[in-house]
C-alpha positions as CSV (number, residue, x, y, z in Angstrom):
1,X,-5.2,75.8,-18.8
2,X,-8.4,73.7,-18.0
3,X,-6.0,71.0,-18.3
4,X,-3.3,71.7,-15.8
5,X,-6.6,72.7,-13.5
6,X,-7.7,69.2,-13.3
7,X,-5.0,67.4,-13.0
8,X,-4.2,67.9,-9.5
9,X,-7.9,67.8,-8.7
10,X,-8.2,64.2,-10.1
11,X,-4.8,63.3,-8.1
12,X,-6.6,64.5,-4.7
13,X,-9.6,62.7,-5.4
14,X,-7.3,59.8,-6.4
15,X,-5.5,60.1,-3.4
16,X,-8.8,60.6,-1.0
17,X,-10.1,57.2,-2.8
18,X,-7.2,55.3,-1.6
19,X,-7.4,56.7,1.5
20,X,-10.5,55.9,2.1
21,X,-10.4,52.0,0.7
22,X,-7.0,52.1,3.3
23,X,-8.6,52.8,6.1
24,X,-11.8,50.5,5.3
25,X,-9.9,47.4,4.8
26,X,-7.6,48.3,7.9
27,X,-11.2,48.3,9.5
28,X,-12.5,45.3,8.0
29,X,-9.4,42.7,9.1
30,X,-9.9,44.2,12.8
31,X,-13.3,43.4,13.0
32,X,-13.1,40.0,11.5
33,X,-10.6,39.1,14.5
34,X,-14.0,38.8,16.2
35,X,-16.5,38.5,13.8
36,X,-16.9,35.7,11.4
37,X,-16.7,36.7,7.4
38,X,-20.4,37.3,6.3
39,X,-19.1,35.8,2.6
40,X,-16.1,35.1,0.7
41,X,-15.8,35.7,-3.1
42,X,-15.0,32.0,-3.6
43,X,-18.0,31.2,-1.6
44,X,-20.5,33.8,-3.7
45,X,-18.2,32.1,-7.1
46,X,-19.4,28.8,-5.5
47,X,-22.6,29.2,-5.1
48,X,-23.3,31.4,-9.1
49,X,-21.4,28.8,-10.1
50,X,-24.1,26.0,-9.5
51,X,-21.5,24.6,-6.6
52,X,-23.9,25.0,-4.0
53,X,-23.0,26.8,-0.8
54,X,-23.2,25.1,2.2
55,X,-21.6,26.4,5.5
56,X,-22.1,26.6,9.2
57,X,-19.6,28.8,10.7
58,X,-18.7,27.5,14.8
59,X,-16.7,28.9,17.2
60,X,-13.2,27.3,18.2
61,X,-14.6,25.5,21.4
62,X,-17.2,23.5,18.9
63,X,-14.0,22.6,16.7
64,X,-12.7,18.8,17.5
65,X,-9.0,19.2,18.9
66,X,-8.5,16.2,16.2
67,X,-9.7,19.1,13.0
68,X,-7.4,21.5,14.3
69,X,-4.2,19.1,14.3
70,X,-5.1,17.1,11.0
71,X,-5.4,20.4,9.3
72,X,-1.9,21.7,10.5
73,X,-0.3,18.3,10.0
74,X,-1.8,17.9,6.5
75,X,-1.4,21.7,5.2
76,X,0.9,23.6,7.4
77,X,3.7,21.8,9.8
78,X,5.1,25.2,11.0
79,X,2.2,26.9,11.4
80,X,2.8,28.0,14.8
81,X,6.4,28.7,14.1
82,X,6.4,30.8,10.8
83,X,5.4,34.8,10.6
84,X,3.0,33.5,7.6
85,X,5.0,33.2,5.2
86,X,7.2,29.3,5.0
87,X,10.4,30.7,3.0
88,X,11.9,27.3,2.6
89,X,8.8,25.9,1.2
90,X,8.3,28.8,-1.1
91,X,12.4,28.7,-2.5
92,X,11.7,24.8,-3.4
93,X,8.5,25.2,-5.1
94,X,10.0,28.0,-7.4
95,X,12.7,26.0,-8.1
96,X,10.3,22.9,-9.3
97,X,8.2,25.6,-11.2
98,X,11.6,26.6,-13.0
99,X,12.5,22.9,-13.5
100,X,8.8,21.8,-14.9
101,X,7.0,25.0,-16.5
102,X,4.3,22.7,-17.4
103,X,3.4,22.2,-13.5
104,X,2.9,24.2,-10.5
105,X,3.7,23.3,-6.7
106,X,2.3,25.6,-3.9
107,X,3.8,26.4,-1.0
108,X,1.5,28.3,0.8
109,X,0.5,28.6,4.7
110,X,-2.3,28.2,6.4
111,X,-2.6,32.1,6.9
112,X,-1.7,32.6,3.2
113,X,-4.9,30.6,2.5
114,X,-6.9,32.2,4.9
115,X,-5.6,35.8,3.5
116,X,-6.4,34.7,-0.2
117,X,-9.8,32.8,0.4
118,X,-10.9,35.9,3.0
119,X,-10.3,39.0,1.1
120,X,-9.5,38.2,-2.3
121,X,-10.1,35.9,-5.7
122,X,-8.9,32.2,-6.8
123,X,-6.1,32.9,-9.3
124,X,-2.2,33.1,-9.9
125,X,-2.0,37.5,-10.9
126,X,1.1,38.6,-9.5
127,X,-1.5,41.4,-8.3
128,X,-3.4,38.8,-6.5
129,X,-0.4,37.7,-4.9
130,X,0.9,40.8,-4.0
131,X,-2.0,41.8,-2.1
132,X,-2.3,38.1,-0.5
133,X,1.5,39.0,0.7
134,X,-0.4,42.2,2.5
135,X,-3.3,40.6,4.2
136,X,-1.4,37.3,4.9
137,X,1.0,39.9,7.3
138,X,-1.9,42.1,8.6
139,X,-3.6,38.8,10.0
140,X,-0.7,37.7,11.7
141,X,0.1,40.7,12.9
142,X,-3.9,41.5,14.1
143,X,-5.3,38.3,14.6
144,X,-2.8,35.7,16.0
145,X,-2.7,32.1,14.9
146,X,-5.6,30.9,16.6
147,X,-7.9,33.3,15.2
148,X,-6.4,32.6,11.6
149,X,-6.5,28.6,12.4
150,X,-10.6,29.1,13.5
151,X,-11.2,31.2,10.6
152,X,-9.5,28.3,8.1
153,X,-11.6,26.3,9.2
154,X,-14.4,28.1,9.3
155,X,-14.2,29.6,5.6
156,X,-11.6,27.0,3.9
157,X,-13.9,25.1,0.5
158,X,-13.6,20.6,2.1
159,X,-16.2,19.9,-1.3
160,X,-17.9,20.8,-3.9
161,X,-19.6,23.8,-2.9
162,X,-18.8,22.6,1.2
163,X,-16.9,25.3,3.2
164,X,-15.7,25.0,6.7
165,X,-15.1,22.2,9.2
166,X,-18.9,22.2,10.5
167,X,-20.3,22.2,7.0
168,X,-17.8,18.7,5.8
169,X,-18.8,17.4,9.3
170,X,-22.5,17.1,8.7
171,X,-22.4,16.3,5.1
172,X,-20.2,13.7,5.4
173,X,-20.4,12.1,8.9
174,X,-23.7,13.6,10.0
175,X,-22.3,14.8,13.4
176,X,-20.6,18.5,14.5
177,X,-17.8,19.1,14.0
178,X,-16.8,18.9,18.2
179,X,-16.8,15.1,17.5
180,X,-15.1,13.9,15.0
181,X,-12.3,11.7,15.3
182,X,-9.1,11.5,14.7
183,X,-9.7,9.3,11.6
184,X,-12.6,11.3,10.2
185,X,-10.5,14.9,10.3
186,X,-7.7,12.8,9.0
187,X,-10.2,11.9,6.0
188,X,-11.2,15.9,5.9
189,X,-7.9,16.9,5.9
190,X,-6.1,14.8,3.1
191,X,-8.9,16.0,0.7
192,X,-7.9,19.7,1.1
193,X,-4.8,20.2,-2.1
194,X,-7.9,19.6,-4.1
195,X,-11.5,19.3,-2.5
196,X,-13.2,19.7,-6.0
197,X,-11.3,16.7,-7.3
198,X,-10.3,14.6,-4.0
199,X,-13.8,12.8,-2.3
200,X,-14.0,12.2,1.7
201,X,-17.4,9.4,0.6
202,X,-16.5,7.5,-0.9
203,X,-12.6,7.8,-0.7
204,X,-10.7,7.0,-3.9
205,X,-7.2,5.0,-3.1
206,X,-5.7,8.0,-2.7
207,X,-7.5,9.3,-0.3
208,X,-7.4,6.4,1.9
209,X,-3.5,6.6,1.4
210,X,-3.1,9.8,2.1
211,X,-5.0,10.2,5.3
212,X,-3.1,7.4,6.4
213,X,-0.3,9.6,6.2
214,X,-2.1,12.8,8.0
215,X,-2.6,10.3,10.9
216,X,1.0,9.3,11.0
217,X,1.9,12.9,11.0
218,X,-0.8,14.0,13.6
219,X,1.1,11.3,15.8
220,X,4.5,13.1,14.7
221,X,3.7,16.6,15.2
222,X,1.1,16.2,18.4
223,X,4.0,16.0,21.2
224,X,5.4,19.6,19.9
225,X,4.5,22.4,22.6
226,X,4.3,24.8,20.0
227,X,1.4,23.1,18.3
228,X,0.2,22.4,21.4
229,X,-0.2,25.9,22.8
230,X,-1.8,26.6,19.6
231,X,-5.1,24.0,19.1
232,X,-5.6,23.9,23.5
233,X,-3.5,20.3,23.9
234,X,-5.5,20.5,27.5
235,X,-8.9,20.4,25.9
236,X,-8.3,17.7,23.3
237,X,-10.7,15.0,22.6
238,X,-10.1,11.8,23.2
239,X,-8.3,10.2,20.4
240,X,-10.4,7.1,18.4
């Protein structure tokens, strides 16, 4: 009898729990639409890690016009197009995980990144993903892309133990990040697949190579209104 008593008291609680974490997380994105992140868990991993943890978060009018487009042009071409998700992407990578089980190619978007490095953990659970499905929707849904592109850039690891745009400015170039150039957050940018492993000083071959290709694809992708709209085309630095 003492059994069939608690039952239903521990599903209540249960439910009230949920609840309760529901309502705080609901809280939590809709205050960060305005408020920066006061830490990440890769951040905090970062810095218990021995990493370091250097970061300098800056509004979006202190961001160079040039960061804003390398980052889309190296990570995300239809950002501004896509609900958060890039479906087509997604479909071929599964089908190369299928075809080479000893490899993994992502295919996520810059708001999938900003849902997984805001809210949750570095790993491949499909629990982690599941709930990166979630918050990657709730941002675009609350925050709208150029919230979700200042907050990439803001929070997004460009080093070992570097995070945000401001952060990879200073430590590399020793300026802010409102002036770089084009060629700097071209060299920023084609680090990002792998910041732990891929150096902006000195630049290995690859690096050099592949931001020569982010600055090809800035040049490709700048004339599009829809990535206009979103990184202020108006207000854009001068290019160098």
């Amino acid at each position: 009898m003492k059994t069939k008593g608690l039952l239903p008291k521990i599903w209540r609680w249960t439910k009230k729990i949920f609840l309760i974490l529901f309502i705080a997380q609901f809280v939590y994105i809709l205050l960060l639409k305005w408020i920066n992140p006061p830490i990440t868990i890769t951040q905090l991993s970062s810095w218990i890690g021995g990493h370091g943890l250097k970061r300098d978060y800056v509004s979006w009018k202190n961001i160079s016009y040039q960061a804003k487009l390398a980052v889309i042009a190296s990570e995300d071409q239809l950002f501004p197009d896509h609900s958060g998700f890039d479906w087509k992407s997604i479909k071929k990578a599964m089908k190369y995980n299928e075809r080479k089980p000893g490899r993994t190619r992502g295919a996520s978007t810059i708001s999938q990144q900003v849902a997984k490095n805001v809210f949750l953990w570095q790993g491949k659970s499909k629990l982690r993903k599941g709930l990166e499905v979630y918050f990657t929707f709730m941002i675009e849904l609350i925050w709208g892309k150029k919230r979700i592109l200042e907050v990439y850039l803001n929070v997004i690891e460009m080093g070992e133990g570097i995070f945000g745009i401001e952060a990879a400015s200073r430590s590399y170039f020793g300026k802010s990040a409102k002036s770089l150039t084009r060629r700097e957050a071209a060299l920023i940018a084609a680090c990002l697949p792998n910041p732990k492993r891929y150096k902006v000083k000195p630049p290995s071959t690859y690096v050099l190579a592949r931001s020569g290709w982010v600055s090809r694809q800035m040049n490709f992708i700048e004339p599009d209104p829809d990535i206009q709209k979103v990184i202020d085309f108006r207000k854009k630095s001068k290019k160098r």
